[in-house]
TITOR-482779 format. One record per residue (C-alpha): residue number from 0; residue in one letter; chain; x, y, z. Coordinates in pm, whole numbers, plus 32768, in hexadecimal, padded with zeros to 4 digits. Example, Ala and Ser with C-alpha at 12.3 -4.5 7.8 and 13.67 -1.06 7.14 Angstrom:
2
[rec 0 a A [84CE 7E3E 830C]]
[rec 1 s A [8557 7F96 82CA]]
***
This chain:
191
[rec 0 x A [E14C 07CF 344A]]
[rec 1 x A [E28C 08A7 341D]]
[rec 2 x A [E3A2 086E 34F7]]
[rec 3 x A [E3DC 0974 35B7]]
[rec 4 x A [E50A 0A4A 35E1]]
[rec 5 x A [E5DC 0A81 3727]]
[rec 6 x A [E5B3 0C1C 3787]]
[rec 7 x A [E6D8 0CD2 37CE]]
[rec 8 x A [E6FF 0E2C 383F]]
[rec 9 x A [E859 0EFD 3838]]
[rec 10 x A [E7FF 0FF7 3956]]
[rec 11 x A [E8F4 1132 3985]]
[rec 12 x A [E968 12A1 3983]]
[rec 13 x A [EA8B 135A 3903]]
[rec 14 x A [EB0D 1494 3914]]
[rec 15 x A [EC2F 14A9 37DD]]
[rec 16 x A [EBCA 1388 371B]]
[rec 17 x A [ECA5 124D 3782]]
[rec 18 x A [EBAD 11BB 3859]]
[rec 19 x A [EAB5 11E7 3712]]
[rec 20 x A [EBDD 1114 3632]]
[rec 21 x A [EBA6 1008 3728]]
[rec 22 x A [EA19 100C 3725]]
[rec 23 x A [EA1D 1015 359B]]
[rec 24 x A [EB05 0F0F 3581]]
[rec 25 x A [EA50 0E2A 3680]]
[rec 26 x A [E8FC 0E60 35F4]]
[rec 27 x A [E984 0E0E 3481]]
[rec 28 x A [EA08 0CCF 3521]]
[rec 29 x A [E8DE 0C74 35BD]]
[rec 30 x A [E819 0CBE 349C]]
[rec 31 x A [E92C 0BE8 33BD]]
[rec 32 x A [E8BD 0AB9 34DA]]
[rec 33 x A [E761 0ADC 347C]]
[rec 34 x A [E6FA 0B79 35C7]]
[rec 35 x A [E5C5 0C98 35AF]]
[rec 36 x A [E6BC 0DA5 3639]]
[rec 37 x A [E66D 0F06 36AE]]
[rec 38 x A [E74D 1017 36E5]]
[rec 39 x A [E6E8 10D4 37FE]]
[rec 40 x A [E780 1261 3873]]
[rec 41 x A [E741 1299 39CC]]
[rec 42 x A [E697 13BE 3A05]]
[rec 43 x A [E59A 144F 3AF8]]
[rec 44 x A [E4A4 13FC 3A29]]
[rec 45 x A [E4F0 12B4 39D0]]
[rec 46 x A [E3EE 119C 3A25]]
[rec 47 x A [E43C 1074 3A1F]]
[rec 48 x A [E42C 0F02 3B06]]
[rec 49 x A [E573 0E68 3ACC]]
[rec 50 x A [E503 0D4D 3B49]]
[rec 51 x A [E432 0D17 3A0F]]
[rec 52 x A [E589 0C7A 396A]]
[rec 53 x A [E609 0B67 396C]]
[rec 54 x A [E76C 0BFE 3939]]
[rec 55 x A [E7C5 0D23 39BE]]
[rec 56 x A [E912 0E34 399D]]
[rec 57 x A [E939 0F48 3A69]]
[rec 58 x A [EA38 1040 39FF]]
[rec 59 x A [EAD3 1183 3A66]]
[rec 60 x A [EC24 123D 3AAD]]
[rec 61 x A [ECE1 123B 3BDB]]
[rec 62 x A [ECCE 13BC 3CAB]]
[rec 63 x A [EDBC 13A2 3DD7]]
[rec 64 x A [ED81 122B 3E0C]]
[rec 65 x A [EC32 1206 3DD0]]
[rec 66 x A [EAF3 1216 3CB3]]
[rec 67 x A [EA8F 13A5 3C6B]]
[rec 68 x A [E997 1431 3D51]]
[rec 69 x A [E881 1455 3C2B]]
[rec 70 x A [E8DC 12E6 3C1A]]
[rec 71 x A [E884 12AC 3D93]]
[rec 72 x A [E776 1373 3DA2]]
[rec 73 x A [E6BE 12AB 3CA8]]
[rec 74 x A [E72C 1140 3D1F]]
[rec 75 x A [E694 11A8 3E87]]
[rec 76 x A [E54C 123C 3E02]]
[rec 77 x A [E513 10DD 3D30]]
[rec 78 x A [E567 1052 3EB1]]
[rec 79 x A [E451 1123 3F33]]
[rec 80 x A [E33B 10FC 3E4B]]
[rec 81 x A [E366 0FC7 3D66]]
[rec 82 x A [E491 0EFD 3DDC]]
[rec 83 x A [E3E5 0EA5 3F6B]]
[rec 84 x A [E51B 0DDD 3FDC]]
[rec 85 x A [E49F 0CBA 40A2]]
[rec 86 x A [E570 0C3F 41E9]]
[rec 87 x A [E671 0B62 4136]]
[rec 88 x A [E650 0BBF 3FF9]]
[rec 89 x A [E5C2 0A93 3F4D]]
[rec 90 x A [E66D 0A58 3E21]]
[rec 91 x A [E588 0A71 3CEA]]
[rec 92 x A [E598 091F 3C2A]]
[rec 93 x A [E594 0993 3AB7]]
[rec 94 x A [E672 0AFF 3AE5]]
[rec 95 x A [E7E1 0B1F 3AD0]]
[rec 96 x A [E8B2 0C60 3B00]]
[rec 97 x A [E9EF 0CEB 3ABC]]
[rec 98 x A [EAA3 0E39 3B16]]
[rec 99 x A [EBA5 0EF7 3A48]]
[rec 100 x A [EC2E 1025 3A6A]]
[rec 101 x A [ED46 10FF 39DC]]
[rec 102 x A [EE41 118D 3A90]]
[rec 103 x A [EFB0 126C 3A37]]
[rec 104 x A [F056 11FE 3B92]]
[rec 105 x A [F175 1301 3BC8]]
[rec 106 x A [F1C0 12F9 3D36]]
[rec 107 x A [F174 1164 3D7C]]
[rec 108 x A [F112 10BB 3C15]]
[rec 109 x A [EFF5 0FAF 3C24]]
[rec 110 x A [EFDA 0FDC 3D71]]
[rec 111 x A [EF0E 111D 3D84]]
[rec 112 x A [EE0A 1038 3C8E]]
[rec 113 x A [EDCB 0F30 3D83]]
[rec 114 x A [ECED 1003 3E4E]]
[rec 115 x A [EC34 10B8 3D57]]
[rec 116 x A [EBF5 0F1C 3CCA]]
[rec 117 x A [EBAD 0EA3 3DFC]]
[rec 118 x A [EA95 0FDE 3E4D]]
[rec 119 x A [EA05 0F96 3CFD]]
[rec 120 x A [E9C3 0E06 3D4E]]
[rec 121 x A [E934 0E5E 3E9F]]
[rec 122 x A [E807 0F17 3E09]]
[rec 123 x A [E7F9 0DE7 3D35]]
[rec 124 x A [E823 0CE3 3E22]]
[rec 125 x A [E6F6 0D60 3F10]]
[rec 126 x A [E60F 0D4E 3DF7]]
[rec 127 x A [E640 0BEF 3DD8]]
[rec 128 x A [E71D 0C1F 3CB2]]
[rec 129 x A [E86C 0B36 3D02]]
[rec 130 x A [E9A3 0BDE 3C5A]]
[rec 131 x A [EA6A 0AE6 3B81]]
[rec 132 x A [EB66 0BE1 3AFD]]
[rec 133 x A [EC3F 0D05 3B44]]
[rec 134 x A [ECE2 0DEE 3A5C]]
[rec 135 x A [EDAE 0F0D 3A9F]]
[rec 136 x A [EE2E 0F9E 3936]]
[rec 137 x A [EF34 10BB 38FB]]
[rec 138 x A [EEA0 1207 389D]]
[rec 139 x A [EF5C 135C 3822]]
[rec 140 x A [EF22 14AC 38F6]]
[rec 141 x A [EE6A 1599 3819]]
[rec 142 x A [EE7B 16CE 390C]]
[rec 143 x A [EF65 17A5 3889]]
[rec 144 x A [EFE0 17DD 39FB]]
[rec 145 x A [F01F 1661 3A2E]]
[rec 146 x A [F0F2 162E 38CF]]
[rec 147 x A [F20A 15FE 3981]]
[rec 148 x A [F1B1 14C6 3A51]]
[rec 149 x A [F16B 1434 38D8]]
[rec 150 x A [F2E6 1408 38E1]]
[rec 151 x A [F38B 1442 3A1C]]
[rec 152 x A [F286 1348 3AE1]]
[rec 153 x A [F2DA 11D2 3B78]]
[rec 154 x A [F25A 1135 3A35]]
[rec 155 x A [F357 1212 3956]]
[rec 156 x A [F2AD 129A 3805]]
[rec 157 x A [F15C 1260 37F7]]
[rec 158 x A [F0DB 1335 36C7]]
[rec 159 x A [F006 12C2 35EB]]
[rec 160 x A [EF8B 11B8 36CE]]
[rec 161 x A [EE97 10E3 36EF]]
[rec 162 x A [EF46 1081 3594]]
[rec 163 x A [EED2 0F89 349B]]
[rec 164 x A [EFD6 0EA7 3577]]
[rec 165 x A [EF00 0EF2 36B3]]
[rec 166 x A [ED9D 0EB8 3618]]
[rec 167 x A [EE0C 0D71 3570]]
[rec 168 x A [EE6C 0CDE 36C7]]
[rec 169 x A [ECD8 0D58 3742]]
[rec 170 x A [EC47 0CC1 3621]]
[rec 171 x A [ED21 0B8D 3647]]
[rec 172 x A [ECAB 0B86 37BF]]
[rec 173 x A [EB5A 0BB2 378D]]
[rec 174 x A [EB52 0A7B 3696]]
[rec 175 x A [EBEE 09D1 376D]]
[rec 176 x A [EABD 0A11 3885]]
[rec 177 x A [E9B2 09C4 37AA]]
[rec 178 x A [EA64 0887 3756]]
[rec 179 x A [EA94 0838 38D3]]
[rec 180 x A [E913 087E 38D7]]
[rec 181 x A [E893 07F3 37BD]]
[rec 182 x A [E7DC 06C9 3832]]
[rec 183 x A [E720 07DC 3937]]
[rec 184 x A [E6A3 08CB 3835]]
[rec 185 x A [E581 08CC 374B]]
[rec 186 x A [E558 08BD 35EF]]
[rec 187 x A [E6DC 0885 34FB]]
[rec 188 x A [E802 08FE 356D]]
[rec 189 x A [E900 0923 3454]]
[rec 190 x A [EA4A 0937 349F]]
***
């Protein structure tokens, strides 16, 4: 019989494309570990049990503090129809999540990503799904209107960002997880 591989899933939405940088470059990794890995857009018509995994990422970008509405919207609706949170949230034994999210900061820096993190892991943590890891990664402004908090913000100049800098740190996190769970997941884990 074939041994079977852990199943990750890199859940998320983005609006500009740094959120997206993040998801490719976790999925790669995970793929790299030997993990079945699926890359999954959130959209309305997205269906899909998140519990199924035995890893899973949740991504999106910070909008005044917390995940996009379209973001929301879809996390609740899994709550309502697949996702029935039981009273304390019994923790599934084979699933693992983590949250990630990027964020430009301009008025209060990482700060206005701890929220946005923390709303993310919720949705995770009443399916069962115990969150392991939080990342909040820099992300330009792509609005024209906004180009000026790509410089003048608490973080300084964040163009160009997440940079190759910013994605080696995820990738070098996320090894560092599936090492820290390797004894817990199916199948190899090469890292």
């Amino acid at each position: 019989m074939a041994e079977q591989k852990f199943r990750a899933a890199v859940l998320f939405w983005s609006a500009g494309g740094n959120t997206r940088e993040v998801a490719d470059t976790l999925h790669d990794t995970l793929k790299e570990c030997g993990a079945r890995a699926d890359m999954l857009e959130i959209e309305p018509s997205l269906e899909v049990d998140y519990r199924d995994y035995n890893l899973v990422f949740l991504g999106a970008p910070v909008y005044r503090f917390l995940p996009p509405e379209p973001v929301r919207d879809f996390l609740q609706e899994q709550q309502n129809t697949k996702v029935k949170v039981a009273p304390a949230a019994p923790e599934r034994p084979d699933c693992w999540g983590a949250v990630f999210c990027t964020y430009g900061g301009p008025h209060t820096g990482v700060g206005e990503a701890i929220p946005a993190m923390k709303c993310l892991g919720q949705y995770l943590e009443h399916a069962g799904i115990p969150v392991l890891e939080e990342w909040p990664v820099v992300g330009e402004f792509h609005a024209e209107s906004r180009q000026h908090m790509n410089l003048e913000g608490r973080l300084g100049d964040i163009r160009g960002r997440p940079n190759q800098s910013d994605l080696k740190e995820v990738r070098e996190k996320l090894c560092g997880l599936v090492r820290r769970l390797r004894n817990k997941l199916p199948g190899s884990v090469d890292v």
